[in-house]
C-alpha positions in Angstrom: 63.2 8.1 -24.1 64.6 9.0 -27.3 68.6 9.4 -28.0 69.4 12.5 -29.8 73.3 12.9 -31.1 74.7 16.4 -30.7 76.7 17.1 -33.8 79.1 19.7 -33.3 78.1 22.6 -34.0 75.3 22.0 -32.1 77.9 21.8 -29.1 79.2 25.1 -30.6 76.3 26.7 -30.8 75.3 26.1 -27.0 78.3 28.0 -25.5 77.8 31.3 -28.2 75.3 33.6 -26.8 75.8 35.3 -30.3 74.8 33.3 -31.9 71.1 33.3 -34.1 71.1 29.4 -32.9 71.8 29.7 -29.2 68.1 29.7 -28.0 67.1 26.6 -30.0 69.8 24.8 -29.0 68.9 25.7 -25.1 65.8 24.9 -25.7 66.7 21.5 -26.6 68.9 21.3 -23.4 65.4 21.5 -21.8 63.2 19.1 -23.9 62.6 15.4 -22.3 65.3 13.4 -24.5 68.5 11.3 -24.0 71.4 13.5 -25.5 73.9 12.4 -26.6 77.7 12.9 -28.3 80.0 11.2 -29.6 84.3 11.5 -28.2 85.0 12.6 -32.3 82.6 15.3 -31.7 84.3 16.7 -28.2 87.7 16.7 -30.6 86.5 18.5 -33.0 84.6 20.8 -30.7 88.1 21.5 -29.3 89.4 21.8 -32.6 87.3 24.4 -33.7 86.9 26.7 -30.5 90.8 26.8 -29.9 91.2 28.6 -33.3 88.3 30.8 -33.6 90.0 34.0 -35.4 89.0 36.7 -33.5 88.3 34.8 -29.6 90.2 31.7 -29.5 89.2 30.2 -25.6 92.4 28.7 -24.4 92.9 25.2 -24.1 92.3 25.2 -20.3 89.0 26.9 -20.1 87.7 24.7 -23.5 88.7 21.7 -21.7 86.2 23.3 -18.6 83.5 23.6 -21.1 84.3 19.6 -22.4 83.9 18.8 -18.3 80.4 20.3 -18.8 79.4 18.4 -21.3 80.2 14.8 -20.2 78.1 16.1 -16.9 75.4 16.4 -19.3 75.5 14.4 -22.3 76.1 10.5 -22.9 79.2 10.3 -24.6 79.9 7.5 -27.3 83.5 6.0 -28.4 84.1 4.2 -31.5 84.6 0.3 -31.0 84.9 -2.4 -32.7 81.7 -2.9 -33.7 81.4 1.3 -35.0 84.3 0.8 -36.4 82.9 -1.9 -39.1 80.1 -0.2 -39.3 82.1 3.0 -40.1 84.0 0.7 -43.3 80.3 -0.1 -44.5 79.3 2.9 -45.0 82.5 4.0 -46.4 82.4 1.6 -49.0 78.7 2.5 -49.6 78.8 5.8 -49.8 82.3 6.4 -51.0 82.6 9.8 -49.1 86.0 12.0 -49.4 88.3 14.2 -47.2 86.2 15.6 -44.2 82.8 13.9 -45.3 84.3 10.9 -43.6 84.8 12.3 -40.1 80.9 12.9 -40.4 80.7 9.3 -41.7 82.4 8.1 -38.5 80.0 9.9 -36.3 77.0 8.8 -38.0 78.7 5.0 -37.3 79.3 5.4 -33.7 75.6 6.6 -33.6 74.3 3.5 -35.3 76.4 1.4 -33.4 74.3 2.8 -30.0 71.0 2.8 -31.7 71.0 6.6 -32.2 68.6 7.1 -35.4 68.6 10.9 -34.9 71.4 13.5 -35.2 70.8 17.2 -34.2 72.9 19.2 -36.8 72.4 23.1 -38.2 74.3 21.3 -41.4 71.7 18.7 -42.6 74.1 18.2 -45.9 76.6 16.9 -44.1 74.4 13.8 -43.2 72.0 13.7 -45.9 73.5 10.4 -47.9 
């Protein structure tokens, strides 16, 4: 079965009704494929939906959502082994201020074999 890695606003995306992405990103809930996250993507997930402007969820019920998620998804950590990978591609790519988080992601994908990363923001992995 093919691995998939949920980038995060994929994760974002699956909780917002509202939003013109919702459906596709169900639909992959339903498709026969291994996914998968990564622990840098559940931060930043919690990051992001603890300061929405308008509907910030409180801590307690995003942490609910996280619960769902590792019930669902595989979830990655970085490693040793990530983590060299992660200087590699540093040094090859030479990416600056939040470019690297993505870089980090991308390594901890590698690292597990992961070749494909679901995103709605294919320029943040294109190098």
């Amino acid at each position: 079965m093919s691995k998939l890695l949920l980038d995060t606003n994929v994760l974002i995306y699956s909780i917002d009704e509202g939003s013109k992405y919702f459906g596709q990103v169900q639909k992959l809930f339903s498709e026969p494929f291994e996914l998968c996250t990564t622990s840098k993507n559940l931060s930043e997930f919690l990051a992001v939906i603890t300061r929405i402007p308008k509907h910030p969820l409180p801590i307690n019920d995003a942490l609910l959502i996280v619960e769902d998620f590792i019930n669902v998804l595989t979830i990655y950590y970085p490693t040793q082994e990530s983590f060299l990978t992660f200087q590699n591609l540093i040094h090859k790519y030479k990416p600056i201020g939040l470019q690297i988080h993505d870089f980090e992601i991308v390594s901890i994908g590698l690292t597990n074999k992961i070749t494909t990363i679901v995103t709605f923001n294919e320029k943040d992995f294109k190098k």
